[in-house]
C-alpha positions as CSV (number, residue, x, y, z in Angstrom):
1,X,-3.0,-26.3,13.1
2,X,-4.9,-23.6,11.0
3,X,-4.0,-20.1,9.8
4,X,-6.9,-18.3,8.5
5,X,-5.7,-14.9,7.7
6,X,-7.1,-11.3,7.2
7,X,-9.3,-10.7,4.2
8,X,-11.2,-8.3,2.2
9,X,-15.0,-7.2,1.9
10,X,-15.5,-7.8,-2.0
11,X,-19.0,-6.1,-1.5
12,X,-17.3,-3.0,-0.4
13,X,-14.8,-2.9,-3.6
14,X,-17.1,-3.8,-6.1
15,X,-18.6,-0.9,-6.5
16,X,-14.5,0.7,-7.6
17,X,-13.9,0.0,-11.4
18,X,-11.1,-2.9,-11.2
19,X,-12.5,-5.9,-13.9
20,X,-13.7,-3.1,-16.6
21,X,-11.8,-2.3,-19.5
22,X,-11.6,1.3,-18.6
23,X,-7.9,2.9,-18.5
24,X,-7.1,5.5,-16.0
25,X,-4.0,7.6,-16.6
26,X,-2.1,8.0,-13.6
27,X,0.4,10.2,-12.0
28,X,3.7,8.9,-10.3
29,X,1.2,9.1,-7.2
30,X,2.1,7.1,-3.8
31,X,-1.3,6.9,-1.2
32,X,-0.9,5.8,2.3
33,X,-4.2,6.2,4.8
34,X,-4.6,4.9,8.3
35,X,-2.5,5.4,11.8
36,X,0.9,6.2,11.8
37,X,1.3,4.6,15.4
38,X,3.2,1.8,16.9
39,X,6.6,3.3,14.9
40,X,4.9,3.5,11.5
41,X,5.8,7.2,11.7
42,X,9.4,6.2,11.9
43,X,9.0,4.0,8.7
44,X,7.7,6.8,6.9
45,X,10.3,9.0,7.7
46,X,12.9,6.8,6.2
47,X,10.4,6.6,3.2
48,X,10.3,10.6,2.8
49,X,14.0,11.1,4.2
50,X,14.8,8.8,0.9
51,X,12.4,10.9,-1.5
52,X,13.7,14.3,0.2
53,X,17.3,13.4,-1.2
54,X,16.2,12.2,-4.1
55,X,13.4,13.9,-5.5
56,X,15.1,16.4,-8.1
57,X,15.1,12.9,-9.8
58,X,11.3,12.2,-9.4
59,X,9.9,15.3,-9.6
60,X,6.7,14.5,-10.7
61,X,6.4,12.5,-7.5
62,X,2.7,13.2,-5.2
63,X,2.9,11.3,-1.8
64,X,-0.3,11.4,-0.6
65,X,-1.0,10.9,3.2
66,X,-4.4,10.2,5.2
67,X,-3.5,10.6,8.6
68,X,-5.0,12.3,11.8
69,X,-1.5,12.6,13.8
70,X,1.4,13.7,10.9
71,X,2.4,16.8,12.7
72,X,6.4,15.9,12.9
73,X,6.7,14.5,9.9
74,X,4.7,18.1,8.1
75,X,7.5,20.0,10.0
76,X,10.2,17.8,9.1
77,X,9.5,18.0,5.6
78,X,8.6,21.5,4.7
79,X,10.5,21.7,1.0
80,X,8.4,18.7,-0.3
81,X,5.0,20.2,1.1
82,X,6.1,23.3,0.0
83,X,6.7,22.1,-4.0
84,X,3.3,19.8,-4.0
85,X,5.2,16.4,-3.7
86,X,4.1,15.6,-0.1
87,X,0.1,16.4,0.4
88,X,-1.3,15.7,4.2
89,X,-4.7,15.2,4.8
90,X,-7.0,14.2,7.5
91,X,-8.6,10.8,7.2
92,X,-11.4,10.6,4.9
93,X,-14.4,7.7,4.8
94,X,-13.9,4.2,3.5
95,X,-15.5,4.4,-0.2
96,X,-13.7,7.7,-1.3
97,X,-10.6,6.7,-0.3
98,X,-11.0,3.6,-2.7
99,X,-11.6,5.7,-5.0
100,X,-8.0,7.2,-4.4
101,X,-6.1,4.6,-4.2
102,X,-7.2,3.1,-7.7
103,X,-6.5,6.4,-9.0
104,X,-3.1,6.1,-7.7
105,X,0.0,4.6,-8.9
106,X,1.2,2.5,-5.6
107,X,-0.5,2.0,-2.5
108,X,2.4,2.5,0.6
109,X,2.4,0.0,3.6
110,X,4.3,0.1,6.8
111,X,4.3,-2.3,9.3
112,X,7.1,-2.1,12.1
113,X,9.3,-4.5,13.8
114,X,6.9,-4.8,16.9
115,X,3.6,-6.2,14.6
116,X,5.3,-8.6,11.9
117,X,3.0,-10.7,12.7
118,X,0.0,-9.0,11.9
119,X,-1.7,-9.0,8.5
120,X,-3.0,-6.0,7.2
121,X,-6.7,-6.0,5.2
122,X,-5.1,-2.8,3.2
123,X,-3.2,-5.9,1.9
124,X,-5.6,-7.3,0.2
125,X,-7.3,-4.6,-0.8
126,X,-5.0,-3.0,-3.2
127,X,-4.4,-6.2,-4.6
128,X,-7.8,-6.0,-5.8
129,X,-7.6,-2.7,-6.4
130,X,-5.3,-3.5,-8.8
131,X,-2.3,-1.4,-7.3
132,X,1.6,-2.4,-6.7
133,X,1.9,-1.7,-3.0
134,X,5.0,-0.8,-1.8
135,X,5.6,-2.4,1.9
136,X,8.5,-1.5,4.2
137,X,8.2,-3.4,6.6
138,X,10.0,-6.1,9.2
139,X,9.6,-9.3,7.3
140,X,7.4,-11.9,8.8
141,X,3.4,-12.8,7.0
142,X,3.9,-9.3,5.1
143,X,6.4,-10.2,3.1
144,X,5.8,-14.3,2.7
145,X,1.8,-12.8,1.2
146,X,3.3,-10.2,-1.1
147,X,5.5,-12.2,-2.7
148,X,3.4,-15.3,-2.8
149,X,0.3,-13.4,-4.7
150,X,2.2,-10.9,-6.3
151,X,1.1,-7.9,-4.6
152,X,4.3,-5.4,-5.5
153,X,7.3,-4.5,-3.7
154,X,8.4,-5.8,-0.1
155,X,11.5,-4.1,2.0
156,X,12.8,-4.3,4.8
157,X,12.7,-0.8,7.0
158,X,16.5,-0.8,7.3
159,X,17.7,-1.7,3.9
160,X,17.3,2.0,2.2
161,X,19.2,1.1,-0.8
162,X,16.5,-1.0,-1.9
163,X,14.0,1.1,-1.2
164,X,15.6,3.8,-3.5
165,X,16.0,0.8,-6.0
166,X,12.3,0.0,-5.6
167,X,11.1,4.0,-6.3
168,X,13.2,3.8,-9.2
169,X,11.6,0.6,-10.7
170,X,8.3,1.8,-10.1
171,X,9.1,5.5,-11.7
172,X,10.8,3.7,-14.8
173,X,7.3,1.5,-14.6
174,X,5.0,4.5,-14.7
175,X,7.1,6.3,-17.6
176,X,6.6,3.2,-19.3
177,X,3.0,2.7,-18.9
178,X,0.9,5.2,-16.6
179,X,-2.2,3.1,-17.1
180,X,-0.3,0.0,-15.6
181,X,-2.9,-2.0,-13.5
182,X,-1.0,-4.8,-11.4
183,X,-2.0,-8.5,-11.6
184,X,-1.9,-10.4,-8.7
185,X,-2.3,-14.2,-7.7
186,X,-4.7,-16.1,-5.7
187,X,-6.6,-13.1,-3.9
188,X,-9.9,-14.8,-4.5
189,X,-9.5,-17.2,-1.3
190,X,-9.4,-14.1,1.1
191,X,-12.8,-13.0,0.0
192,X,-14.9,-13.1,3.5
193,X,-17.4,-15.2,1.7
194,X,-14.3,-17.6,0.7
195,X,-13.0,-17.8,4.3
196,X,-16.2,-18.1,6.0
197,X,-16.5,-21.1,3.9
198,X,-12.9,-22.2,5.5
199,X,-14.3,-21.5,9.1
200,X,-16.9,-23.8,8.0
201,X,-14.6,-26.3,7.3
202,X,-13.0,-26.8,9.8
203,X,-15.5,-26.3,12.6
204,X,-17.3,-29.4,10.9
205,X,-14.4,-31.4,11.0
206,X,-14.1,-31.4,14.9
């Protein structure tokens, strides 16, 4: 039996300046871009109800969401859209939001109970970005990838202590060091030309 997972275009991250030696100073920004169906709205509500207690103790804190279908969560949470910590966008193409996400601090991730099996690209891709992604999740592949290449942080959706704990690290991080780039392990073998070569491999050995 073979697993080939998910993986990322390199071609289309190239072009973003990860290897350089350039420094880019960062706010205590968190970036999240895609669908917030199949329950990943409810994951980020626990995500903002945590920030919404808590933000008089991050209050440089920018969540940044690119979304087409946010409209509950924008009502819900008024007071941080109101003082600039919560900004919702509509979804915006491919190579700009690159961009964005390098220029941010931590890339979010949600991924509900009812697709734990599923690997997210995004994954990948802020790994070679270069960004700590947050992922608050149900366990499964997720979390067995982020902790094997050293991707960031991953929680469980119902464990909100650890999330809290999590934010925390990552604000104490980012007073520490705003320019903080995150190395990870072992991201080379998702490259498409990398697992092409895999396919390969195993369709010549049957």
């Amino acid at each position: 039996q073979n697993i080939i997972y998910n993986g990322y275009d390199e071609h289309k991250i190239k072009k973003i300046a990860v290897n350089n030696k350039d420094k880019v100073k960062r706010d205590f920004s968190f970036i999240y871009a895609g669908s917030l169906n199949n329950q990943r709205d409810k994951i980020l509500d626990i995500f903002l109800k945590i920030i919404d207690k808590n933000v008089n103790k991050f209050k440089d804190i920018k969540i940044y969401i690119y979304t087409s279908n946010c409209r509950g969560i924008s009502k819900k949470y008024q007071n941080l859209i109101q003082n600039n910590n919560l900004i919702i966008e509509n979804l915006i193409p491919q190579d700009k939001l690159f961009k964005l996400i390098y220029n941010s601090f931590c890339a979010l991730h949600f991924m509900p109970e009812s697709q734990s099996y599923i690997v997210s690209i995004k994954l990948f891709e802020y790994g070679i970005l270069k960004r700590p992604v947050l992922s608050i999740n149900a366990g499964g592949d997720t979390d067995y990838l982020i902790n094997k290449h050293k991707l960031g942080y991953s929680i469980k959706y119902n464990e909100e202590k650890k999330i809290l704990d999590v934010i925390n690290q990552l604000y104490n991080k980012w007073q520490n060091n705003p320019y903080f780039k995150n190395d990870t392990i072992g991201l080379e073998k998702y490259s498409y030309e990398n697992l092409t070569k895999e396919y390969l491999n195993i369709i010549n050995t049957l």
